[in-house]
Structure formats: C-alpha cells, structure tokens
N, C-alpha and C positions, 0 to 999 in steps of 0.2 A: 254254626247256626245259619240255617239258608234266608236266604232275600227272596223277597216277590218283586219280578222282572217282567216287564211287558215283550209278546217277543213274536215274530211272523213265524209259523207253525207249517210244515210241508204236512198236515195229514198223510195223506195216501196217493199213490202213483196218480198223475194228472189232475189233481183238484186243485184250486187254488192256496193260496195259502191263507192263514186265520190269524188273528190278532188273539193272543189269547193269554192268559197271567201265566206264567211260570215261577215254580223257584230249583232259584242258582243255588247252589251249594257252597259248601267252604273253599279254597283257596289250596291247591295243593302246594307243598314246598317248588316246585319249577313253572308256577302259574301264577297270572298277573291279573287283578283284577282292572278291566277295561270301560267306562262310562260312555259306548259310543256316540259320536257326533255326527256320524255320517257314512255311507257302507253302499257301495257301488254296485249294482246290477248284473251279471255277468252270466255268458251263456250255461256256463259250466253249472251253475244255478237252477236254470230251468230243465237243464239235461237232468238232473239228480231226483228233480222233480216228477220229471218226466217218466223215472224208473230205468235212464239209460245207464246210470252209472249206480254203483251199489252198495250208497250209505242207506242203511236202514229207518223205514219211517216207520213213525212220524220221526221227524227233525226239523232244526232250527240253522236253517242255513244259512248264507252268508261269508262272505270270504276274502271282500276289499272294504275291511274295516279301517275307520280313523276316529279317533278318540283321546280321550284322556286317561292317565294311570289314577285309580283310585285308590290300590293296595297292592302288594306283592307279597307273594308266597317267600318263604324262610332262605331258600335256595337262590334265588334270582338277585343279581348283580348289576343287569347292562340299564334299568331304568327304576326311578323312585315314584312314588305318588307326585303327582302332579305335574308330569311330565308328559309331552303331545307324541303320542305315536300312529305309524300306521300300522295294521296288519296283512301280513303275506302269508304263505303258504307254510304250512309247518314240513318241519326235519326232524332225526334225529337225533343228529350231531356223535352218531357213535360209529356207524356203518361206513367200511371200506371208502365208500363213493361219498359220505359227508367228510371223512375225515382228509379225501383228495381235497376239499374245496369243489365239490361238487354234489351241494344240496338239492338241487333241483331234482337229478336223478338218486335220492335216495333209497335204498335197498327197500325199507318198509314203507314205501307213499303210501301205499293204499291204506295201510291200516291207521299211519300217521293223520291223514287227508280228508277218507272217504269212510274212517271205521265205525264215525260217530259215539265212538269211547274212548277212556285214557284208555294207557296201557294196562292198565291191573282192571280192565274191563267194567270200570264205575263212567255211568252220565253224570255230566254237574248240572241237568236241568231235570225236572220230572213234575206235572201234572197229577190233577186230581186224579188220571186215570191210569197213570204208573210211567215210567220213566221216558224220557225224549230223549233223542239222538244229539249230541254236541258236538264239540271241538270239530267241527267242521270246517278242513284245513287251520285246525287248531287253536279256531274263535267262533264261530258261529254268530256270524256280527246282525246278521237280522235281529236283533232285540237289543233294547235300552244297555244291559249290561252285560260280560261275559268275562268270562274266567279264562284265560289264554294263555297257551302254552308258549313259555320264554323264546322261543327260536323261531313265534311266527312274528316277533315284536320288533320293530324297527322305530327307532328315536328320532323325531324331527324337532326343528326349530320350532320354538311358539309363535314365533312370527309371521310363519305362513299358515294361513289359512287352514285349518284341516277339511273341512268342506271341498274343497278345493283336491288336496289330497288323496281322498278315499280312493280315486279308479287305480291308483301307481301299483297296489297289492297285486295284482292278477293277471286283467288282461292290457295297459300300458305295459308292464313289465317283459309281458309276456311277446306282444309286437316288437317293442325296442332292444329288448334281449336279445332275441333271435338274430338280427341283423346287428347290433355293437358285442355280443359276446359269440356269436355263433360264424354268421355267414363273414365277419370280417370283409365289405366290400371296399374295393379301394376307392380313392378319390380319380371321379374319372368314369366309374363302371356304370351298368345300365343293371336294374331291378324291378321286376315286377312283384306286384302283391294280388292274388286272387281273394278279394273279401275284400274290402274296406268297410269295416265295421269298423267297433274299436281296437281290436287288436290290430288288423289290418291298418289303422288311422294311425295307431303307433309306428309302427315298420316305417310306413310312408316319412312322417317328421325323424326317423333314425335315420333310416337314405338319407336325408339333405344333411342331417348330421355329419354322414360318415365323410360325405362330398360326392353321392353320387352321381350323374348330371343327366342321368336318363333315369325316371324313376313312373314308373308305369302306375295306376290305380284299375282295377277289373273290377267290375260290378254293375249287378241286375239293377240297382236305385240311382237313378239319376241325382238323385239329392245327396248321394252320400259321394261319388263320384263328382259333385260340385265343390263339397267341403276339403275333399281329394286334392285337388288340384288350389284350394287355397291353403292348406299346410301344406304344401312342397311336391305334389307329385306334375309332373312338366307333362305328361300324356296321361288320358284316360279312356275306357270302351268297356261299353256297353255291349255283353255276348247275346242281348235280347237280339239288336241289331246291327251286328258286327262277328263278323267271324275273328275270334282272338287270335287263334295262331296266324293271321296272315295280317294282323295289325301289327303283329306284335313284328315280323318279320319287316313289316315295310319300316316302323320308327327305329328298329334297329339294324338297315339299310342291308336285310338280308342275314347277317350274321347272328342271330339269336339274343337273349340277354344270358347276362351273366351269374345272375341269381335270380332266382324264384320262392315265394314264400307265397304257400297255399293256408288259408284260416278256415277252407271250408269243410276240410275232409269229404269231398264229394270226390269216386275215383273218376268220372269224365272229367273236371276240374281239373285232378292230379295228371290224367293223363296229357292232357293242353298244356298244363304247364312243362310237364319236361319234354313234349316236343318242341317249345317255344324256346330250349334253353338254349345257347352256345355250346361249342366246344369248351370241354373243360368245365361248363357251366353244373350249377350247385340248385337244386331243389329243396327246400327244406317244408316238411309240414308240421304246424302246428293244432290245426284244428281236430276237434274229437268227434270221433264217432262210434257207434254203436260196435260193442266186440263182436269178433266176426268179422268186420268190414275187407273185401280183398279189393286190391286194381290191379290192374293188368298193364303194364310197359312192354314196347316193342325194343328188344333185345335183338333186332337182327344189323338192318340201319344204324340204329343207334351207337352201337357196341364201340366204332371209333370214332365216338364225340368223346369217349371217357370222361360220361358228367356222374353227378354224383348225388343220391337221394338219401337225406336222415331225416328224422323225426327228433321233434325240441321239445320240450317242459320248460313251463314257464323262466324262457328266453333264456336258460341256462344261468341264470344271476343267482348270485347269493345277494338275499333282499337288503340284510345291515348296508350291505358295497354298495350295491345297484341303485336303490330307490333314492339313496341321499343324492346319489350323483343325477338323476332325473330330476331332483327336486332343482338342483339347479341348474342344470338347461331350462328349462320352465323359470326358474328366476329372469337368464341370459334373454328369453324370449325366445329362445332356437328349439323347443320342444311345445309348443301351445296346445296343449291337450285339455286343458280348460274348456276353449273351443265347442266342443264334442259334448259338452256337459249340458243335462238334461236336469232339474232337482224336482224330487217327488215330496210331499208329506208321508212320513210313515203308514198311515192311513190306506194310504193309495198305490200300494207296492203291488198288490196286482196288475194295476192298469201300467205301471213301470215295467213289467216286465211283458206285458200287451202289448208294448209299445216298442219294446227294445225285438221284441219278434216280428213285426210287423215293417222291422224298417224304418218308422218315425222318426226313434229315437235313436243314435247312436250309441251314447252313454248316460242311463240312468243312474243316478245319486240318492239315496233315499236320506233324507234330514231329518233326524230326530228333534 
C-alpha cells in the first residue's frame, strides 16, 4: 500500500526544483523505510539537475540523508525502527570490487547511483503524472520519507544530533576519505587542496588530522579561504590575485608539495596542481565533470619527478567504517565540520542550492 510523501522534484534539465506530493511505494525485502530529518545540499545534486550526469528526470534527489528508521524490509539486519541513521552512497555488495572491500569503486555505480530504479527496473515514487526517478544513490533523501536501499544505511548514536550529521554521506566523506584512506600523508608533509568548498573544507580538517604541518587552501572566495585557515589550513591564495604555482613554490621553500587534491575538475586547475607537486609527489582528483572532459600534462620535464595522478569516489570509504569513525573526530573536536553548516527550511531548497553555487554558502542543510 503506497504513502503520500512530500518531496523536492527535479522536473527537467535546469529548472528548479518543486515541492510536490508523491507516493512511496512498499518496502522491498533489502530496503529500509527512512523518516528524513535532514539531507545536505551537494554539488553532485545540481550537476544531475543540471542534465550533467544521467539519472533520468524527473527525480527526486538527494543523497546526504539523516533520519530515522521507520520500518525495514523482510531481508535487512544491520538496523531496526527506530534507530538514527545516516545515508551514503549505495553498493552492491556482490561485485569483485565490493567484495574486495572496495564499495566506492563498485562495478555497477551508475546504475546503483545515478539509475533512478531498483534493480528489477520499478520507481518507489510516482505522481499523478506517471513514475518519478528514485533511489538516487539509493535514497532520494530530498523528500519527507524514502525507501533506501540496506548498503546506503549507516547506524549512528541517538545521541548525536542527526541535523548535524546529514553532510558525512557525500561530500565530508568524500574530502576526508580521499586524504585518511587514499593519499595516506604522513605526519610532517605539506598538502594542497584546490576548491575549498565543502569537500575541499573536508580534506583541509583531514590534513591536520593526518599531521600534516603545511597544509595549503586554493580558492577564488575569500570567505571560504578565511573558514580555510580556521579548520586547519596554515597558507592560503587567492589565484584571482596570486599566481598559485609560485606560491605554492615559495611556502614550500622551492620543493613542491607533496599531495594535491583537486575538487574542481577544471583541467587548467589540474594542470597547476601537478606542476606544483614534488618529487614523488601524488595528485588526486575528486571533482566531477561533464564526460568528455580532457587535460593535458607536460610529460617531458616532468617525467623525473615520478609523481603520480588517480582519480577517487567518494574518498574510497566503506560508509558503515568511515562515517562512524568521522562522527567521532567531530565528537574529539579534531574534525568541526559543523562549522561550514548552513540550515535551509525545506521550503527554501532552491535558494540552498543558489546559495551553495554562488559561494555564500559552503554547506547547505535542508531541515525537515
């Protein structure tokens, strides 16, 4: 028997988004009825919107859900009603690459992710005017309630905040991961971040984590390059008026840095960053852009620095491990990503993500 659900509606490529009733459907055996409390803003949102990436609309997006368990399908084990969870990214759990312990790069993302159906090709939302796109990274947390797939479900304490919560799903995970699961810097190294947004905001407070003691922040907004340099980042510069590679060469007294973590996917970005690397030094990007996208590296020069360029998914974490373990740095006070937090009324989730484009906002919250 379906529900009628309140729920933000991506009509069609670049519109905004609509407040509009839907009904949820029933509960499959490996799905978790979710009461959201609150569901974080994230770019990878507006790209979808945008028509960059290719969940079919209309849908109901949304993807750094926090909430409540209200019921659970027949299958599902790891959580009960009434239990405070966040939501991340869906997986598998079947595929070569899930069964390494490595969800992030699962075999089927896209269709897990961005397919807007289960797998046996059913919507659990649908309109007076026929079916809407869901499981969008496998909850579709823009709306009151949502049916979510067991592997995007992560169990937290009820004593933290879930308000609070919501951003850990995406792009926190996604900044912190990259540098505690990926780039591994030691205590001692220097790290730049090109983008301090909020994934970039992440990275920055995982650097001081890791112990890095040079830890750079890049970016066009002087306001978010101020918040930079109060979680943890010791230099920051502005490429409006600063040439970055020769900044970056003077605070690292000529010798390069040692990691670089790009969130913009822009290739003159990309290219700045690995000339600014060290020897041996490590590139990583996380940010998305439009398929097709090429950059160009200089392979001549370069060739005996033997540094090293990969591309990350959400910061390589398996979410159950990762997010508890973030929940508490953030307990410790050694991760304050709070900070960065913006809170909208549901109502207002346009102007949230106006705002989150715009630079204003770092991290919108949307509060149900």
């Amino acid at each position: 028997m379906s529900t009628t659900i309140t729920a933000a509606v991506a009509p069609s490529t670049g519109r905004p988004l609509a407040i509009q009733q839907l009904q949820l459907d029933d509960l499959c055996p490996d799905e978790v009825r979710v009461r959201m409390v609150a569901t974080g803003v994230c770019h990878t949102d507006a790209n979808v919107r945008n028509g960059f990436m290719p969940t079919p609309l209309p849908a109901v997006l949304g993807h750094e859900g926090a909430g409540v368990v209200e019921a659970v399908g027949g299958g599902v084990t790891s959580v009960a009603p009434g239990d405070h969870v966040v939501l991340s990214a869906a997986y598998c759990g079947r595929c070569r690459t899930c069964r390494a312990g490595l969800m992030a790069y699962c075999e089927d993302l896209m269709a897990q992710d961005f397919g807007g159906r289960r797998r046996d090709g059913s919507t659990s939302l649908s309109s007076a005017d026929g079916p809407v796109s869901s499981h969008f990274f496998g909850q579709s947390s823009f709306a009151t309630h949502a049916n979510v797939v067991e592997t995007a479900v992560v169990k937290v304490s009820p004593d933290v905040p879930l308000q609070t919560l919501a951003p850990l799903g995406c792009g926190m995970q996604t900044g912190a991961g990259t540098v505690l699961n990926e780039l591994h810097p030691e205590a001692g190294s220097s790290l730049v971040v090109f983008g301090v947004g909020a994934v970039g905001a992440a990275a920055v407070m995982a650097a001081r984590v890791a112990g890095c003691t040079t830890v750079i922040g890049v970016d066009l907004h002087e306001s978010r390059l101020e918040v930079a340099e109060r979680i943890g980042a010791t230099h920051t510069v502005n490429p409006a008026t600063t040439d970055v590679v020769e900044a970056i060469a003077k605070i690292t007294r000529g010798d390069g840095v040692q990691y670089a973590l790009d969130t913009t996917a822009v290739p003159a970005v990309l290219r700045q960053a690995a000339t600014s690397l060290a020897i041996r030094g490590t590139l990583a990007l996380v940010g998305a852009s439009p398929a097709g996208t090429d950059v160009g590296f200089e392979i001549g020069e370069s060739l005996v620095k033997g540094w090293t360029f990969k591309t990350v998914i959400q910061g390589s974490a398996v979410p159950q491990v990762f997010i508890p373990r973030l929940v508490d740095l953030w307990q410790q006070g050694r991760f304050p990503f709070d900070e960065l937090v913006q809170t909208y009324a549901f109502d207002d989730i346009n102007t949230a993500f106006a705002d989150s484009a715009s630079g204003k906002v770092i991290k919108p919250v949307i509060v149900f």
